[in-house]
C-alpha positions, 0 to 999 in steps of 0.5 A: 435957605440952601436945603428949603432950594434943594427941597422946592427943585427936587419937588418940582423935577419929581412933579415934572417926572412922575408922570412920565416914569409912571406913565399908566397905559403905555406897558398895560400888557405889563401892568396885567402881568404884574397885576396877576403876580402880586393878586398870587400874594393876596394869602399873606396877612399879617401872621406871614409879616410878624403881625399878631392878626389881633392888632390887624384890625381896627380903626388905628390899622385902617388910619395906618393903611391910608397913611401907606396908601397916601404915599403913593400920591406924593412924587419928592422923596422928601415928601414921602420920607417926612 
């Protein structure tokens, strides 16, 4: 019963946050820095991370993407870990 308490506060104070620590358009001059400095490593595919670019397509790679792409809705660490 301990740990499902500590799970539910931890969800509900990172629900609480998230919006807040992520807050999008307050730093959008920053945002536009950042967003041109990851498009700079739009080159790296999978070769460059020890992935054959054989196994890099598919319908089992793109499941593999959104389930990656889904972490990002989740705010607990649990959530994200599990």
């Amino acid at each position: 019963p301990a740990a499902a308490l500590h799970e539910g506060l931890e969800r509900y104070v990172m629900g609480l946050l998230l919006p807040k620590v992520f807050a999008t358009g307050a730093d959008a001059v920053e945002d536009k820095v950042l967003s041109a400095q990851l498009d700079t490593l739009a080159f790296i595919g999978g070769a460059h991370v020890g992935i054959d670019e054989s196994q890099a397509v598919g319908p089992d790679w793109e499941a593999a993407l959104g389930e990656l792409g889904g972490i990002n809705s989740l705010a607990a660490p649990a959530d994200k870990m599990g």
